[in-house]
C-alpha positions as CSV (number, residue, x, y, z in Angstrom):
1,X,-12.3,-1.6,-29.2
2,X,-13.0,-5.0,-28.6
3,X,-16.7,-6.9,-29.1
4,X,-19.5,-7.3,-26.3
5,X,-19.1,-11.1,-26.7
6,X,-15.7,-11.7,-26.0
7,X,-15.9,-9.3,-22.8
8,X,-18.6,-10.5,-21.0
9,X,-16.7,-14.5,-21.5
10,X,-16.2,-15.8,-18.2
11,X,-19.0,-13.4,-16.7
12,X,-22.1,-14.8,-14.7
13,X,-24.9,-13.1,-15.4
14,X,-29.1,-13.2,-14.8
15,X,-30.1,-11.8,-17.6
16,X,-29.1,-10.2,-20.8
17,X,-31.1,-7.8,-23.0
18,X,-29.8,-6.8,-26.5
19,X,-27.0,-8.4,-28.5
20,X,-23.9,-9.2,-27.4
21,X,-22.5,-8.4,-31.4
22,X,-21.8,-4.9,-30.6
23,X,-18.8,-3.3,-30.1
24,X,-17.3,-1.3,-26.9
25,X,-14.8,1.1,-26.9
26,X,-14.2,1.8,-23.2
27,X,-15.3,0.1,-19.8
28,X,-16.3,3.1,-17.1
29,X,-17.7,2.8,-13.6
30,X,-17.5,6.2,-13.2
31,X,-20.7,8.2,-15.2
32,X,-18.3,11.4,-15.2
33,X,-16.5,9.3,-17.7
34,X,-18.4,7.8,-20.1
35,X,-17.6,8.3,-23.5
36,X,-19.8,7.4,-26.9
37,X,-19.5,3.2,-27.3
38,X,-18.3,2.7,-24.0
39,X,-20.3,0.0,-21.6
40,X,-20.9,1.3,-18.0
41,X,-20.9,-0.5,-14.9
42,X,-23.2,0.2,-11.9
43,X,-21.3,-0.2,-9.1
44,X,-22.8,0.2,-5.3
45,X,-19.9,2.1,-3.6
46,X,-19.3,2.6,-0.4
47,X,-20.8,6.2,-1.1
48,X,-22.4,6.5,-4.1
49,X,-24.2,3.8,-6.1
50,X,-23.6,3.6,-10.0
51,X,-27.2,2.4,-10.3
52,X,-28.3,6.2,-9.8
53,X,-26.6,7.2,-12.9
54,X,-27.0,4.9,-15.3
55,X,-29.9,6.9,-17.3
56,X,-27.0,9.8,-17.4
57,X,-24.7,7.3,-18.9
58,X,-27.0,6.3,-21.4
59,X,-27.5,9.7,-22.9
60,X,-24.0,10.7,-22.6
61,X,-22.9,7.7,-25.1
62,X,-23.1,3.9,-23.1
63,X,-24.3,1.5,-25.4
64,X,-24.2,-1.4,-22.8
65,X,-24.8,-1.7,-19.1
66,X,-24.1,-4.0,-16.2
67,X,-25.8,-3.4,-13.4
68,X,-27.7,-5.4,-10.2
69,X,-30.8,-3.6,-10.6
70,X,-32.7,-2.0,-14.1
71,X,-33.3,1.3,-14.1
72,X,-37.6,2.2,-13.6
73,X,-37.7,2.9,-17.2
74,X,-35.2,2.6,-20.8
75,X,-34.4,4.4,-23.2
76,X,-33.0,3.6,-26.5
77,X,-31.1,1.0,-27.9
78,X,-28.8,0.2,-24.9
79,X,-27.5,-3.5,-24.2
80,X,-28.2,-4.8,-20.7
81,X,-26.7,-7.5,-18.3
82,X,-27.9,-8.3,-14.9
83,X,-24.9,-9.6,-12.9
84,X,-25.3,-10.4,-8.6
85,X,-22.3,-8.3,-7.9
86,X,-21.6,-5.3,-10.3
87,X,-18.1,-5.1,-8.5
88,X,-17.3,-8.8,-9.7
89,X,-18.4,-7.9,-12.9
90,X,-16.2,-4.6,-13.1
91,X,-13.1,-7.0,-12.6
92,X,-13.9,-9.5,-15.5
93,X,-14.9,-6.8,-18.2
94,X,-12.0,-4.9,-17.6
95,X,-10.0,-7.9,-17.6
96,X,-11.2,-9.2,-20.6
97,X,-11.3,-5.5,-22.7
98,X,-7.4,-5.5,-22.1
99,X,-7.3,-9.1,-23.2
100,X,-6.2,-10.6,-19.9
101,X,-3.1,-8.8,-19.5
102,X,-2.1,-10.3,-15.9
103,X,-1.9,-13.6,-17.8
104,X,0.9,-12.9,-19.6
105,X,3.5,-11.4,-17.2
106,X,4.2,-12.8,-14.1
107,X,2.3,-11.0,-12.0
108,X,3.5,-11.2,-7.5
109,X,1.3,-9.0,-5.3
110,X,2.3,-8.0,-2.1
111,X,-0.2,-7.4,0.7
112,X,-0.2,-7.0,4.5
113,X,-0.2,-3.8,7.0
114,X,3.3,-2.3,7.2
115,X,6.3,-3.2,4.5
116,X,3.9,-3.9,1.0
117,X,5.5,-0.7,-0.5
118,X,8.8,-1.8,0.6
119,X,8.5,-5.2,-0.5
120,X,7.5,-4.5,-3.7
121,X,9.7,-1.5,-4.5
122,X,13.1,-3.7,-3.7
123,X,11.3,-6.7,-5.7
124,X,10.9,-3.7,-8.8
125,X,14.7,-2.2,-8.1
126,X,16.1,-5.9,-8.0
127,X,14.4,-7.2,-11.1
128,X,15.4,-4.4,-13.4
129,X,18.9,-4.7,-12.2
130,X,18.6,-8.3,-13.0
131,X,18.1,-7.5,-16.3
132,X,14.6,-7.8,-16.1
133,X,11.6,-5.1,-17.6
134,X,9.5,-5.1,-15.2
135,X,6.3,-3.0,-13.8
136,X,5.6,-1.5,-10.2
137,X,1.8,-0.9,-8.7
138,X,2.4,0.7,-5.1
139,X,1.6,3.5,-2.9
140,X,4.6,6.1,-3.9
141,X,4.1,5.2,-7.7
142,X,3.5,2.6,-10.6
143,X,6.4,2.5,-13.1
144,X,6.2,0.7,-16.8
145,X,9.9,-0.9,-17.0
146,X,11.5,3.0,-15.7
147,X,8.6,5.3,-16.8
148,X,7.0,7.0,-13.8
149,X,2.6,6.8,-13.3
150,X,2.0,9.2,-10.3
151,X,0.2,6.9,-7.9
152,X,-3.7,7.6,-6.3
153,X,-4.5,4.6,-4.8
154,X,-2.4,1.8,-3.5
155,X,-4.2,-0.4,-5.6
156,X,-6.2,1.3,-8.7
157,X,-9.2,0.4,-9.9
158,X,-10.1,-2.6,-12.1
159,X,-9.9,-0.8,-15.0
160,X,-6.9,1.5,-14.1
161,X,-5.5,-1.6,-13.4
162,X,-5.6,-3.1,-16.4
163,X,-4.7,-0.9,-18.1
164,X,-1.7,-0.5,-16.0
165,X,-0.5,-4.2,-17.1
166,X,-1.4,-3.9,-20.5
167,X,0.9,-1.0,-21.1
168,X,3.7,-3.0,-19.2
169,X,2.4,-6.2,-21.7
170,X,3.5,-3.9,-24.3
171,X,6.6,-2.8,-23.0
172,X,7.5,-6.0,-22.8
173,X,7.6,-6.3,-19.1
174,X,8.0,-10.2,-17.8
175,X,7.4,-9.2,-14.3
176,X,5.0,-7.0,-12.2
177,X,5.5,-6.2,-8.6
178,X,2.1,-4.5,-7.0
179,X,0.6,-3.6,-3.8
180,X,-2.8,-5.3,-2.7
181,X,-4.9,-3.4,-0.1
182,X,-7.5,-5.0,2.1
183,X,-9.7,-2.2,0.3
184,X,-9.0,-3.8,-3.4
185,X,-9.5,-7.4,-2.1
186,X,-13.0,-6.6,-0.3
187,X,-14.0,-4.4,-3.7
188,X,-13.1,-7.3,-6.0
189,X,-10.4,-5.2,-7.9
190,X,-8.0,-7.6,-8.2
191,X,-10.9,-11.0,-9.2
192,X,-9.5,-11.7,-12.6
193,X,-5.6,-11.2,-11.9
194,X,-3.9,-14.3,-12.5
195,X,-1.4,-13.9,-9.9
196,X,2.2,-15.8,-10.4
197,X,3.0,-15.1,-5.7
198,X,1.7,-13.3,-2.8
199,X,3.5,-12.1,-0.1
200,X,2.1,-11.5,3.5
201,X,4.3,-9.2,5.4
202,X,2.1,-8.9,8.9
203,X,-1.0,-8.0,9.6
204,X,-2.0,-5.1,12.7
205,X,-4.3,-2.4,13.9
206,X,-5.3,-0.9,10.7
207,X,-8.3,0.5,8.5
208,X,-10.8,-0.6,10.8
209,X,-12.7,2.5,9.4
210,X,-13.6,0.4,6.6
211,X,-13.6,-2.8,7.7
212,X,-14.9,-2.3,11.5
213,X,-13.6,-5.4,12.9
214,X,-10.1,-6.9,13.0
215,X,-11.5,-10.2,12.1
216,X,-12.5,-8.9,8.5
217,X,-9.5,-6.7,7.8
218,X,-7.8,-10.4,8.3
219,X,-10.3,-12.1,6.5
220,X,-9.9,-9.7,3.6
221,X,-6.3,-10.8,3.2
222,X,-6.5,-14.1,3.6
223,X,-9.4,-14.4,0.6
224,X,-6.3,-13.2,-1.4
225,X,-3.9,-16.6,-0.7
226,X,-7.7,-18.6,-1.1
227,X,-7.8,-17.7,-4.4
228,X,-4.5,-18.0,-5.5
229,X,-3.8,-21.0,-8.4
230,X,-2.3,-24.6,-7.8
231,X,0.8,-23.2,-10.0
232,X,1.0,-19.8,-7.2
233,X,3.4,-19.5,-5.0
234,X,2.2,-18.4,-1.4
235,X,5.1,-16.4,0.9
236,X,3.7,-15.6,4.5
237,X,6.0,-14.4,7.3
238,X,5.9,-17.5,9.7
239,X,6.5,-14.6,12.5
240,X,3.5,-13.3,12.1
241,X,0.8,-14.6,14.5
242,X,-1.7,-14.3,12.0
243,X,1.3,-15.8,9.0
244,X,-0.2,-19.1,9.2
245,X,-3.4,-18.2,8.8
246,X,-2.8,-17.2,5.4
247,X,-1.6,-20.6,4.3
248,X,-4.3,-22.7,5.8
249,X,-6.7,-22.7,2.7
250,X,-4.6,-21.9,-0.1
251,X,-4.3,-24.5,-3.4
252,X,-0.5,-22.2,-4.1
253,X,2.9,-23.5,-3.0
254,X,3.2,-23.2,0.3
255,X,6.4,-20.9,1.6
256,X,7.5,-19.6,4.7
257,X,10.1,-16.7,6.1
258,X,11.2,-15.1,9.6
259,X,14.0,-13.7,11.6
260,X,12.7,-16.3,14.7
261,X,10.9,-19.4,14.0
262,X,12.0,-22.2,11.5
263,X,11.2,-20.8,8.0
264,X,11.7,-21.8,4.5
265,X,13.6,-18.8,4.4
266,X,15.7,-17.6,6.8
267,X,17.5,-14.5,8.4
268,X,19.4,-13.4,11.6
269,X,20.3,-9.9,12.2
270,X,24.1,-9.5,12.9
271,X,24.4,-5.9,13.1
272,X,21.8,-3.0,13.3
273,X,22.8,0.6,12.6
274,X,21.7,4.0,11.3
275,X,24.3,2.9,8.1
276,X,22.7,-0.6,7.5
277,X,22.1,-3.8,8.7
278,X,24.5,-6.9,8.3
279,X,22.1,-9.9,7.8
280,X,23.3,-14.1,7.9
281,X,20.9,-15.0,5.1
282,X,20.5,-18.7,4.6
283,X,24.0,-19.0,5.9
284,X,25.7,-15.9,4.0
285,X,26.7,-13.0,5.8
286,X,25.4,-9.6,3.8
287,X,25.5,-6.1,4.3
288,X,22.5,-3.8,3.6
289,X,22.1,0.1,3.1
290,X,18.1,-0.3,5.1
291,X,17.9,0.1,8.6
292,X,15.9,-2.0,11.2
293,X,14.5,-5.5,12.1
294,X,11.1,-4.7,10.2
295,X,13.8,-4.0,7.5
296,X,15.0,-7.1,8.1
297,X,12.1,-8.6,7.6
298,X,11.4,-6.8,4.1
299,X,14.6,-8.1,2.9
300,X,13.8,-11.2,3.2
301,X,10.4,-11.5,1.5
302,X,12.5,-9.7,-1.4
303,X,14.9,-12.4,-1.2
304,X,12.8,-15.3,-0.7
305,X,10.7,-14.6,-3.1
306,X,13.0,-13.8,-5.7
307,X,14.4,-17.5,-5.0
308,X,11.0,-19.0,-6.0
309,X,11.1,-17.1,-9.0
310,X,14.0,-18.8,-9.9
311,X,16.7,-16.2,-9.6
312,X,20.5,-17.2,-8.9
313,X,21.0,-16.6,-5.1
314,X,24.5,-14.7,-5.2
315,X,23.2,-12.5,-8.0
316,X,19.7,-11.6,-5.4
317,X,22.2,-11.3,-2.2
318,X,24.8,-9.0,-4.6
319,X,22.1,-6.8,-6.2
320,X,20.0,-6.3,-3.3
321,X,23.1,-5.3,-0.9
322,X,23.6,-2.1,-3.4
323,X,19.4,-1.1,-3.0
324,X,17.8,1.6,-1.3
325,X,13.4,1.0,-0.5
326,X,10.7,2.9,-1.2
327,X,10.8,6.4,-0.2
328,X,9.2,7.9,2.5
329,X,10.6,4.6,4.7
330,X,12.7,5.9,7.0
331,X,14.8,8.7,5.3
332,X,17.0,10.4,7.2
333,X,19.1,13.6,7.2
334,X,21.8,15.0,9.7
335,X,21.6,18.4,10.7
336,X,24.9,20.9,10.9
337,X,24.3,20.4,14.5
338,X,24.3,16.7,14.6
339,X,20.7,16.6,15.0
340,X,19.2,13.3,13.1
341,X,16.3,13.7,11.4
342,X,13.9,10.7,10.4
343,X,11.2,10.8,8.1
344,X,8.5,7.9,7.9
345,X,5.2,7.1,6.6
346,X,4.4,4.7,9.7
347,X,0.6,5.6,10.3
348,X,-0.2,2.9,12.2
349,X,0.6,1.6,15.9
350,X,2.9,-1.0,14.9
351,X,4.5,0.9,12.0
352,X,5.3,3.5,15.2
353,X,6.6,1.1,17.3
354,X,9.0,-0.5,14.8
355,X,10.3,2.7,13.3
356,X,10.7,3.8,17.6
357,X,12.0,0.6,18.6
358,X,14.7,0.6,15.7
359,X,15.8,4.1,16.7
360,X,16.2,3.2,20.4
361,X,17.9,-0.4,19.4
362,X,20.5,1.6,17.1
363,X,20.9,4.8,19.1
364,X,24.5,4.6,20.4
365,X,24.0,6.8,24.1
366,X,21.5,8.5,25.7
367,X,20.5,10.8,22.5
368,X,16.6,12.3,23.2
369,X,14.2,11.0,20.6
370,X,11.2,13.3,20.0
371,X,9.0,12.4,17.3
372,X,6.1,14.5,16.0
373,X,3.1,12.5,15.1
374,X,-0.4,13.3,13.7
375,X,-3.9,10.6,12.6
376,X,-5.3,11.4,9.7
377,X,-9.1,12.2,9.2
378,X,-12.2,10.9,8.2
379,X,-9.9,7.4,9.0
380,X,-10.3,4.6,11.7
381,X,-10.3,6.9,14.8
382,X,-9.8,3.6,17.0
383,X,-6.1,3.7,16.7
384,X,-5.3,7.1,17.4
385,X,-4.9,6.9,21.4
386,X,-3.0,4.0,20.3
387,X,-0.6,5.6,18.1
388,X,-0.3,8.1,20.7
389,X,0.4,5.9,23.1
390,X,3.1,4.1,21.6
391,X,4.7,7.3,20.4
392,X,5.1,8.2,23.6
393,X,6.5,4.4,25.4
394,X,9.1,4.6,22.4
395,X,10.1,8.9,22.6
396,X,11.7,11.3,25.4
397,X,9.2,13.6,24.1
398,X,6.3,13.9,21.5
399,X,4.2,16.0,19.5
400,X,1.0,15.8,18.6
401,X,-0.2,17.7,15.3
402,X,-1.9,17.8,12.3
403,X,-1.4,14.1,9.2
404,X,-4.1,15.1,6.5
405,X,-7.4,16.0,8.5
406,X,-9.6,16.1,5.8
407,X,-13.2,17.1,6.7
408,X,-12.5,17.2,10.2
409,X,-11.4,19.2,12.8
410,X,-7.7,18.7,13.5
411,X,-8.0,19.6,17.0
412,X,-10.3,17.1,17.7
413,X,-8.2,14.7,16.6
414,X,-5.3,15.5,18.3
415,X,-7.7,15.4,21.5
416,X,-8.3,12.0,20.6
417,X,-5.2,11.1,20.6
418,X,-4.2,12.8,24.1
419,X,-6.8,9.8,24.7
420,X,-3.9,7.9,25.0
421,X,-1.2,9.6,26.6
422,X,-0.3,8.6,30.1
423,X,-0.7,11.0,33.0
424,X,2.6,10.7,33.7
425,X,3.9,11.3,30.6
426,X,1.7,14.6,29.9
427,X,4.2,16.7,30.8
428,X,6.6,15.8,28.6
429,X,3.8,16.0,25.2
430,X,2.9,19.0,23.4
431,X,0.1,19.6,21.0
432,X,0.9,21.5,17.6
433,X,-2.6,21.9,15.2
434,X,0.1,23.3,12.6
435,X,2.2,20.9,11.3
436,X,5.0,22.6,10.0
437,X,4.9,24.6,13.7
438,X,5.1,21.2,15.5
439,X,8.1,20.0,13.3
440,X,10.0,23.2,13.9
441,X,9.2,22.9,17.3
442,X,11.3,19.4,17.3
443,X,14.2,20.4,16.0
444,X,14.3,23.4,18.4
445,X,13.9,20.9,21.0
446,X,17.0,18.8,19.9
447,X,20.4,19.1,21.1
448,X,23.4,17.7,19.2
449,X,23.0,13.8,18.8
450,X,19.4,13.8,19.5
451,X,16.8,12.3,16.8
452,X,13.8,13.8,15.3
453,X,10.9,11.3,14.2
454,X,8.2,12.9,12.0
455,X,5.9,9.9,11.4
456,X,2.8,9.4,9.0
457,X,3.0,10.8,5.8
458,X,6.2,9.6,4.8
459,X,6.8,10.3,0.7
460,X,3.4,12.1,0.5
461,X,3.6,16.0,-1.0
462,X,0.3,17.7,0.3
463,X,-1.6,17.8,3.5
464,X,-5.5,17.6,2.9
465,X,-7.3,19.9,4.8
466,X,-10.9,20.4,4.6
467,X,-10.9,18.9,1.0
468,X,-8.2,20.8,-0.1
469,X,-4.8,19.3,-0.8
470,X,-2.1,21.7,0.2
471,X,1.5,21.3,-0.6
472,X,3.8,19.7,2.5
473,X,6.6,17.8,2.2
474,X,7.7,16.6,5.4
475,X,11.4,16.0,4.0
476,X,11.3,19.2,2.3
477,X,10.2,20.9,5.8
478,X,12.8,19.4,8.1
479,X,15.6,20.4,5.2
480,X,14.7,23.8,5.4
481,X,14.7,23.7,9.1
482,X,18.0,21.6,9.7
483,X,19.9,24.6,7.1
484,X,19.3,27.1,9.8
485,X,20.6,25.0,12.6
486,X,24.4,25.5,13.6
C-alpha cells in the first residue's frame, strides 16, 4: 500500500482533482482487475480503450484515476489526474508503487529480432553460475534467482513488470537479464526502468503487423539505446547493417561486437558442427555445446557483455563453454534410424535462413533437409511468402502447415505462403493444414542421415486455433514419431 503522493512523483500531469493524501493498494489497467483502493489507469490500446471503463472501475472499488480524457459525468469520491499519454503514466505509477525496483539491481535488457531469448538466457545461466542471484524476463519464462514464472509476453506489462523486479529485489537478486520487444518499447512498458546495458542482436523482417513499416519497427529499437543513461552501457552487433544505428544518439558507453568487422569484441568461428562450435574469442580458442554462426554471434553478446559488467574473462570463457540456450533454439534429437530431427522457434525469414544455412554449412554429405514450416495468424502476413521462400532456397523439400492460426483460416495462410514458392520448386513442396500430419509426413520422407527442420514454435506447448489453445509440443511430436522409426 503505498500513498497517492509518492506515486504520482515524477509524473506530468494537466490536471489533478481530489487529494493526493490517499492511499492505494494496487495499480490496474485492466477494469477486470480492479480491486477496492486500487488507482486505475485508462489506457488507449491497440483494441480496447481504458477510457470506456473507467465508470465500471469506479464502482467496483478505484479510488483514483489517470486517464487522457474525463469520463461525461462522476461519481463519488474518486481522485483524478489528467496525464497526455495514459501509457507513460502506467510506467511511472507502477514504477513508483514497487518503489523503483529497477534501480536497485542491475538491470541489462536485451532487444533485437532473432537471439534476445538466447542472449539473455546464457547471460541468466552464466550469472547464477558465477555465483550471482539473479532474475530472467524472456519469452520461454521469467525466473526469480531459480524459481520458475510461466511467461505470457516477452516483455509484461508495466505493472507485471514491476512486480517481477521487486520480487527478485527481495530475493536479493543483483542482476536481471530481460527481453525488450519492439511492442514494450512503442507501449512505454519499459519508461521508468533504470537500465544498467542493452544489447542489439540484429534487426529483420519482423512484426510489421504492428508496426507497418520497417522504418518504425527500427525506430522502436533504437528509442531504447536513446534513452539509455550516461552511466549505461550500449552493446550493438557492429555486423548488423542497422548496428550502428543504435549507437548514433545514445548518452550510454558506447560498445561494439561481430564475427566480421573490427569490434570491441571479437569472435572467429574455428569449427562448426551439429556437437558445438570452437570459437577464437579475443584470442582464446573455446569450445561451445550451441550450434551455428547466429550462435556465434549470441555467444558473444553473452561474453561481451558480461566483460563490461566487470566479470573475470577466464571465469566467463570457462562457465559459458559448459551452457546450453534457451529452449526451443535449435534442439535436436536422433532417430533409431539416423534421422536428425531439429526443433526451432525461427518464425521469421532470417531466423529461417540462419537455422537452414547452419544445417547445410554443418551437414557432412549430401543428407536431404526437409523442414516443415507454418505463419502464424492474425500476425504480419507480409513475410509469409518470404518465409516460404527461404524455406525452400535452404531445404530438398518443404512443408507447409499449420504455426498458431488463431482467428484465421489456416488454409489461407498456407496459400499465402505458396505466394512464395518458386515454380520450379513446387514440385518438391507439399501442403499439410494439420500440423502434427505434416511433421509425420517429414520423417516419413527421411532416409537415414537426412534432417528434419520443424521451425516456428520452437519451446511453445499449445497451438491456438480459433481462440482456443490446444496442446502441441513440437518436441514432444517428433519424439513420439522418431520411437517408431527403425
Amino acid at each position: 500500500m503505498r500513498y497517492l503522493s509518492d506515486i504520482i512523483e515524477g509524473l506530468a500531469f494537466t490536471e489533478l482533482q481530489g487529494s493526493a493524501d490517499i492511499e492505494i493498494t494496487a495499480i490496474v489497467f485492466d477494469s477486470r482487475k480492479v480491486v477496492p483502493g486500487c488507482m486505475f489507469v485508462a489506457v488507449k490500446g491497440t483494441v480496447v480503450d481504458g477510457h470506456d471503463y473507467i465508470l465500471q472501475a469506479i464502482k467496483d472499488g478505484a479510488v483514483a484515476v489517470i486517464c487522457e480524457e474525463l469520463p461525461a459525468r462522476v461519481t463519488g469520491e474518486v481522485d483524478f489526474l489528467m496525464v497526455a499519454n495514459s501509457a507513460v503514466a502506467l510506467g511511472i505509477v507502477s514504477a513508483n508503487f514497487y518503489e523503483n525496483p529497477s534501480s536497485k539491481l542491475k538491470l541489462v535488457g536485451i532487444t533485437g529480432t532473432n537471439g534476445k531469448t538466447t542472449i539473455a538466457t546464457l547471460l541468466y545461466k552464466l550469472f547464477r553460475d558465477l555465483g550471482y542471484k539473479c532474475g530472467l524476463i524472456s519469452t520461454v519464462e521469467n525466473q526469480v534467482n531459480g524459481e520458475v514464472i510461466p511467461a505470457t509476453h516477452t516483455t509484461p506489462d508495466p505493472v507485471e513488470l514491476n512486480s517481477l523486479l521487486n520480487d527478485m529485489v527481495e530475493q536479493g537478486c543483483d542482476y536481471c537479464f530481460m527481453e525488450v520487444s519492439s511492442h514494450a518499447i512503442a507501449q512505454h512498458r519499459i519508461g521508468a526502468l533504470k537500465f544498467t546495458g542493452a544489447i542489439f542482436s540484429n534487426l529483420t523482417h519482423d512484426h510489421l503487423d504492428y508496426h507497418k513499416t520497417f522504418e518504425k519497427y527500427l525506430k522502436a529499437k533504437k528509442t531504447f539505446f536513446d534513452d539509455l543513461p550516461s552511466n549505461a552501457f550500449a552493446l550493438t552487433n557492429i555486423d548488423d547493417k542497422n548496428g550502428n544505428v543504435m549507437l548514433q544518439n545514445t548518452k550510454a558507453h558506447k560498445k561494439t561486437y561481430g564475427l566480421k568487422s573490427m569490434a570491441d569484441y571479437k569472435a572467429r568461428i574455428l569449427e562448426n558442427q551439429f556437437e558445438g562450435l570452437l570459437l577464437q574469442i579475443d584470442s582464446e580458442e573455446v569450445w561451445f555445446k550451441m550450434v551455428g554462426t547466429f550462435n556465434a554471434y549470441n555467444l558473444l553478446a553473452v561474453y561481451a557483455a558480461a566483460m563490461l559488467l566487470e566479470q573475470d574473462k577466464t571465469k566467463i570463457l570457462t562457465s559459458l563453454s559448459k551452457l546450453t540456450g534457451a529452449k526451443g533454439r535449435f534442439d535436436y534429437i536422433v532417430a533409431p534410424n539416423k534421422v536428425i530431427g531439429i526443433v526451432d522457434y525461427a518464425h521469421s525469414p532470417d531466423a529461417i535462413q540462419n537455422i537452414l544455412s547452419t544445417v547445410h554449412d554443418i551437414r557432412k554429405n549430401n543428407e536431404k533437409v526437409i523442414t516443415v514450416i507454418g505463419c502464424g495468424g492474425d500476425r504480419d502476413k507480409t513475410k509469409r511468402p518470404i518465409m516460404a521462400k527461404a524455406a525452400c532456397e535452404w531445404s530438398d523439400r518443404v512443408i507447409l502447415t499449420s504455426d498458431n492460426p488463431r482467428s484465421e483460416d489456416p488454409a489461407q495462410i498456407i496459400k499465402d505462403m505458396e505466394e512464395g514458392v518458386d515454380p520450379a520448386f513446387k514440385r518438391y513442396t507439399l501442403s499439410i493444414v494439420d500440423r502434427r500430419e505434416a511433421i509425420k509426413t517429414a520423417c516419413m520422407l527421411a532416409r537415414p542421415g537426412d534432417i528434419v527442420v520443424v521451425a516456428g514454435k520452437g519451446h511453445e506447448k499449445y497451438q491456438e486455433i480459433h481462440g482456443v489453445k490446444n496442446h502441441f509440443d513440437d518436441m514432444e511430436e517428433l519424439s513420439a514419431i522418431f520411437k517408431e522409426m527403425n
